[in-house]
Each structure stands twice: as C-alpha cells, then as structure tokens.
Steps between C-alpha positions, in 0.01 A plus 500: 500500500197308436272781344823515278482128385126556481522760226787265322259231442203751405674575234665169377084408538437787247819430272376154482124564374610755283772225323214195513309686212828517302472222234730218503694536853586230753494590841677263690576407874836360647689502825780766498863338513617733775172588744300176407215686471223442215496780260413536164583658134344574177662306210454570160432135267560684183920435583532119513814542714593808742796542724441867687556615852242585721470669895318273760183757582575357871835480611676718151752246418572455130389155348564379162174397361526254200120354378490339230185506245336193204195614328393791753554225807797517755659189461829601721586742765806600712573752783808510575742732746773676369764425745595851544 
C-alpha cells in the first residue's frame, strides 16, 4: 500500500508545479470536513464567487468548496460536507 500512496503524492507534487506557473491561480490549504486532514485546491480569482464540488485527494468524500474572490484576493472560503 505505501509504494501506492507514494506514487499518489508524486504526482499531486508534479500536478502542482506544473499549475504554479499558470498565471493567476490560488492554491489553497484547508482541513477536509470528513478525514480532517490538510489538503489543498487550485482556485481560480478570475470568478469572484464559486460554488463547485470537489473529491478529498485523501479519504474521496465529496466537499462543496465555496471561495470567494475581491480584486484577485480570497476574501471568503467554505468547505462544506454534503450530508449524503
């Protein structure tokens, strides 16, 4: 299992260089609301306000991710469960 997990975060490690030299996104950390683990996601500032649904990259569960955006800053964010 762990060379498994190894290879996971290889390539979240390559994901995430190859989305830092993409202009104008926010990568940004927060515990998930079901595993409590730190993860993070790419936002895009160019949409002042998002609501979307997005996979935990640990634990899979579905969160509803809802950042909120004022002159390229994040001035709000939310992640939420979806009571399924």
């Amino acid at each position: 299992m762990l060379p498994f997990l190894f290879s996971i975060n290889l390539n979240f490690v390559m994901v995430k260089n190859c989305f830092q030299t993409i202009p104008n996104m926010y990568e940004h950390f927060f515990q998930c609301p079901y595993c409590w683990e730190e993860i993070s996601m790419l936002l895009d500032p160019s949409v002042v306000r998002q609501i979307y649904v997005e996979d935990c990259e640990v634990c899979c569960n579905p969160i509803q991710i809802t950042p909120e955006f004022q002159e390229n800053e994040l001035i709000a964010f939310d992640a939420s469960d979806i009571e399924q």
